[in-house]
C-alpha positions as CSV (number, residue, x, y, z in Angstrom):
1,X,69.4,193.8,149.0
2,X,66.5,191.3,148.5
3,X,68.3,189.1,146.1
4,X,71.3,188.7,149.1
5,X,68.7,187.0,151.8
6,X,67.2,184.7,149.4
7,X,70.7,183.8,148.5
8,X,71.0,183.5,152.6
9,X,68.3,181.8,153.0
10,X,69.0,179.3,149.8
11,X,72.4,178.6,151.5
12,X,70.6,177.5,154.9
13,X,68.1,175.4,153.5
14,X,71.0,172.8,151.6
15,X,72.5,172.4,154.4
16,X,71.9,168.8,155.6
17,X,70.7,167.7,159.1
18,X,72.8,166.0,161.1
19,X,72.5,162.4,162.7
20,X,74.1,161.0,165.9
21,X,75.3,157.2,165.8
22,X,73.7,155.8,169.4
23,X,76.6,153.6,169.9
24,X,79.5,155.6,169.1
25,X,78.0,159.5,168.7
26,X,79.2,159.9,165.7
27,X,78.2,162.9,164.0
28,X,76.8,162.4,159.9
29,X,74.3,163.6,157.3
30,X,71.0,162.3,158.0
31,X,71.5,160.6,154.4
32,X,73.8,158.3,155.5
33,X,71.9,156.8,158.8
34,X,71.5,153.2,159.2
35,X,68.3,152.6,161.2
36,X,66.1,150.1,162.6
37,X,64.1,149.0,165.7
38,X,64.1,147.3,169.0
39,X,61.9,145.8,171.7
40,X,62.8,148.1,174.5
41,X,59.8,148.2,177.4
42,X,61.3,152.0,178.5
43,X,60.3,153.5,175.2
44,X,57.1,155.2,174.7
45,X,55.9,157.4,171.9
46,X,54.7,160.9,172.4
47,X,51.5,160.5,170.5
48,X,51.0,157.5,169.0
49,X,50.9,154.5,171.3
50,X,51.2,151.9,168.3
51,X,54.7,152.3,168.9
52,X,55.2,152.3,172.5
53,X,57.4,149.2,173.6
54,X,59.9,149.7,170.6
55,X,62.9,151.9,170.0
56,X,64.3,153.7,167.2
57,X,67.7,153.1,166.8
58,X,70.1,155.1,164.4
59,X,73.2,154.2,163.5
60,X,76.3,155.2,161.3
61,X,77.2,151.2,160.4
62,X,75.3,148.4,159.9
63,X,77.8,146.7,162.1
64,X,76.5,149.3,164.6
65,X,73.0,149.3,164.3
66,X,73.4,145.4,165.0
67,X,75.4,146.0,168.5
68,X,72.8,148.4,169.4
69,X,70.3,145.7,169.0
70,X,72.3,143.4,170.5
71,X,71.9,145.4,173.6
72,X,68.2,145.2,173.5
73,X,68.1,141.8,173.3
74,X,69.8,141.1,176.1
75,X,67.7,143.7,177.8
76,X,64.7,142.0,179.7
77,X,61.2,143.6,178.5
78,X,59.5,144.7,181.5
79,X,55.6,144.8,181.0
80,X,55.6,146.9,184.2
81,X,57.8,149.5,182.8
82,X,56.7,149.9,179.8
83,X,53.1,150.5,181.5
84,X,54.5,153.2,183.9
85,X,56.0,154.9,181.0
86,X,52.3,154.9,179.1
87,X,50.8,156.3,182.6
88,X,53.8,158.7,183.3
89,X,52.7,159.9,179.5
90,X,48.8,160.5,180.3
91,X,49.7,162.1,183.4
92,X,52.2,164.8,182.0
93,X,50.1,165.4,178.9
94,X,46.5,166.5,177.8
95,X,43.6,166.9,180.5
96,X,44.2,165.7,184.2
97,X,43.5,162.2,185.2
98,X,41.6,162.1,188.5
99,X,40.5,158.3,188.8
100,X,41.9,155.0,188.1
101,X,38.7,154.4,185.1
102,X,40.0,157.7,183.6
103,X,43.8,156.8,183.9
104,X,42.9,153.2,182.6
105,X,40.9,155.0,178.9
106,X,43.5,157.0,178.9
107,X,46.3,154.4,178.6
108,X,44.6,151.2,177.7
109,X,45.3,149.5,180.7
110,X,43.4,147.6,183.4
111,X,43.3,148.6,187.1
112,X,45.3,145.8,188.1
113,X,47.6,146.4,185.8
114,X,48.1,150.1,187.0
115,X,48.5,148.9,190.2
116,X,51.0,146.4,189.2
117,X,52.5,149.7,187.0
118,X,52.8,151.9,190.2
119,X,53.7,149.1,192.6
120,X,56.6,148.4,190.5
121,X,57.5,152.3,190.0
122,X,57.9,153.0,193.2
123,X,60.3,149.5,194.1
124,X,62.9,151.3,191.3
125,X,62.2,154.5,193.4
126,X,63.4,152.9,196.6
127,X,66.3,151.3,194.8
128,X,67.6,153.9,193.5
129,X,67.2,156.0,197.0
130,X,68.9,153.1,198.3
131,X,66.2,152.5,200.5
């Protein structure tokens, strides 16, 4: 009886992950990816902020991976976006933020620069409300 989990459990473990190809959704072993990076302002990290401003992109082609970064080329980079997503991370995570100085250590940012972040927040808000 032992030896048939192990076996089991053997069996689950070789199995390889799978990959999905963010152009087409291709499904393939993790093996086989084709991956890089782009400047995207929309991305943040969950925990380190190194990375924020830059997507991972994973692909099942090279010819893919370069139409995905294509697409982020010819995708503005928004300072103001990508410094709503860093406060939008420090509010939904850790210890609450009750003032601007807290909010600013928290994110790295400057005060006018959160104001600029929330000002232009709540602009895609009303455009999307179609306000």
């Amino acid at each position: 009886m032992w030896g048939r989990r192990r076996r089991k459990a053997a069996r689950v473990s070789a199995v390889s992950r799978l990959e999905l190809c963010d152009l087409c959704a291709a499904a393939f072993p993790e093996s086989e990816a084709v991956t890089g990076y782009a400047p995207d302002s929309s991305a943040t990290h969950p925990t380190h902020d190194r990375f924020d401003g830059t997507r991972r992109l994973t692909a099942c082609c090279e010819a893919h991976l370069e139409a995905l970064r294509e697409t982020y080329r010819r995708r503005p980079f928004v300072e103001e976006e990508l410094w709503a997503a860093k406060i939008t991370r420090a509010l939904t995570s850790g210890p609450p933020v009750l003032t601007l100085e807290q909010l600013g250590c928290r994110t790295g940012l400057h005060e006018p620069d959160i104001r600029r972040a929330v000002a232009w927040h709540n602009e895609r808000l009303r455009r999307c409300r179609g306000s």
